[in-house]
C-alpha positions in Angstrom: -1.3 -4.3 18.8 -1.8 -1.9 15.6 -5.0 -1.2 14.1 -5.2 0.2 10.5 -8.1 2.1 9.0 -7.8 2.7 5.2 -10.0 5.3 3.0 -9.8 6.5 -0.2 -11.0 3.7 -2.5 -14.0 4.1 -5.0 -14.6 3.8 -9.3 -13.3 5.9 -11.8 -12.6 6.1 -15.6 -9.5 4.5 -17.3 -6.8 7.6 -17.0 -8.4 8.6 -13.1 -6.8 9.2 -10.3 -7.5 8.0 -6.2 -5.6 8.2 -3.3 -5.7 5.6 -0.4 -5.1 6.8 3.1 -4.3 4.2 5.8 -3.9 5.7 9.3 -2.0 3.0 12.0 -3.0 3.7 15.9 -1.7 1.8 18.6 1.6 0.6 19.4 2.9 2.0 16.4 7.0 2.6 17.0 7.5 -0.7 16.4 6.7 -0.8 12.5 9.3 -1.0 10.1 7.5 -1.1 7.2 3.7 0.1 5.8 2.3 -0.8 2.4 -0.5 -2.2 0.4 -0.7 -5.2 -1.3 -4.0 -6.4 -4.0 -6.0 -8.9 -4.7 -8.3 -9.4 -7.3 -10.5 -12.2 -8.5 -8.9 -14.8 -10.5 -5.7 -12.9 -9.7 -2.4 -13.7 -7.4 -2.2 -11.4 -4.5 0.1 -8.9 -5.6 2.8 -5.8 -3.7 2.0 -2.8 -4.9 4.4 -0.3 -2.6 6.1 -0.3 0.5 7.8 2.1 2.7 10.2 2.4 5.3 9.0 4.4 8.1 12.3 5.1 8.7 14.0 6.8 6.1 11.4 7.3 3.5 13.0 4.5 1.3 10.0 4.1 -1.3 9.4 0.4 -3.1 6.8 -0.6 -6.0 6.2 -3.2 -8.3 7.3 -2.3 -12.0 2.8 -2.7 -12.9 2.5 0.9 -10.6 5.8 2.5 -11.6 5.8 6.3 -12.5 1.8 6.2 -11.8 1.7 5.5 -7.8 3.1 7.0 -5.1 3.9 5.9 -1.8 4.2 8.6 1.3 3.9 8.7 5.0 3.1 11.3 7.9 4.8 10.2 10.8 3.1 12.7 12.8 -0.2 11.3 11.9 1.1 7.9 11.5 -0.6 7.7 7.9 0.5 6.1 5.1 -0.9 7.3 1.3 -0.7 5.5 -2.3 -1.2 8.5 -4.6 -2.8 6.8 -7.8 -2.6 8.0 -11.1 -3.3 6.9 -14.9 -5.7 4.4 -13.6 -6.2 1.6 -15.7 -8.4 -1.2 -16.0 -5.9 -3.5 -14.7 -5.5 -2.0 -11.3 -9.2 -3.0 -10.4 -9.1 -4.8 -7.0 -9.1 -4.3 -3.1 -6.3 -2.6 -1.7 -5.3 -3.8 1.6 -2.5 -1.8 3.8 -0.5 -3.9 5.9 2.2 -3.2 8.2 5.4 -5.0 9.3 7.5 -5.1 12.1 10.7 -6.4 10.0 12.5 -5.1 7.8 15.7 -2.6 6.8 15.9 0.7 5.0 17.5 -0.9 2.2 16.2 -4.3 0.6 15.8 -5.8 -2.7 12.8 -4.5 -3.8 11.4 -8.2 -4.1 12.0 -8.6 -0.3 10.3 -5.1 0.8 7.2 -5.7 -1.2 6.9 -9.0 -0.1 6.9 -7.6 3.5 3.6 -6.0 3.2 2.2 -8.5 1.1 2.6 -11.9 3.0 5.0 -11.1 6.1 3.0 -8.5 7.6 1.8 -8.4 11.0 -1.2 -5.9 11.0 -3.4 -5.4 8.1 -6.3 -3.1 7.2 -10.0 -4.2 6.1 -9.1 -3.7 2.4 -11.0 -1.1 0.2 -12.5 -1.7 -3.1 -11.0 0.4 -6.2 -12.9 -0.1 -9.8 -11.5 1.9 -12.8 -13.7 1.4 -15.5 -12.6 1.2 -19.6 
């Protein structure tokens, strides 16, 4: 089993900047891929980023691209989503997720979609508000 804790989340102005942290313990070696998906009200659930915890290969969806940033720690077995230019848009709960699937190099569609429905593990979600 994996347990994931996320942190990070809170309310800022338009143009703001937060940065999620979601640390995996457990059996960990067996994850392939960490990420976070969102959901907001009224909204589809939607991939935000994914990486491989293999080689680093980063993945987002063109909403967050050239604003977020995906990392890891493998010694702390942490995953972050650096975010930047906040806008009003990106209100929603963050969830990370994890996978035990998964290659270094996918179609972007495929990896994002494997922290957004095909996960296996995923953390209690943390509420981000960016306010106009």
């Amino acid at each position: 089993q994996v347990q994931l804790v996320e942190s990070g989340g809170g309310s800022v102005p338009t143009g703001g900047s937060l940065r999620l942290s979601c640390a995996a313990s457990g059996y960990t070696h067996n994850i392939k891929y960490l990420g976070w998906f969102r959901e907001a009200p009224g909204k589809e659930r939607e991939g935000v980023a994914a990486i491989s915890t293999g080689g680093g290969t980063t993945y987002y969806t063109d909403s967050v691209m050239g604003r977020f940033t995906i990392s890891q720690d493998k010694v702390k077995n942490s995953a972050y989503l650096q975010m930047n230019s906040l806008k009003p848009e990106d209100t929603a709960v963050y969830y990370c997720a994890a996978s035990t699937y998964g290659w270094e190099i996918m179609p972007v569609v495929q990896a994002l979609g494997l922290v957004t429905n095909g996960y296996q593990y995923r953390g209690q979600g943390t509420q981000v508000t960016v306010s106009s």
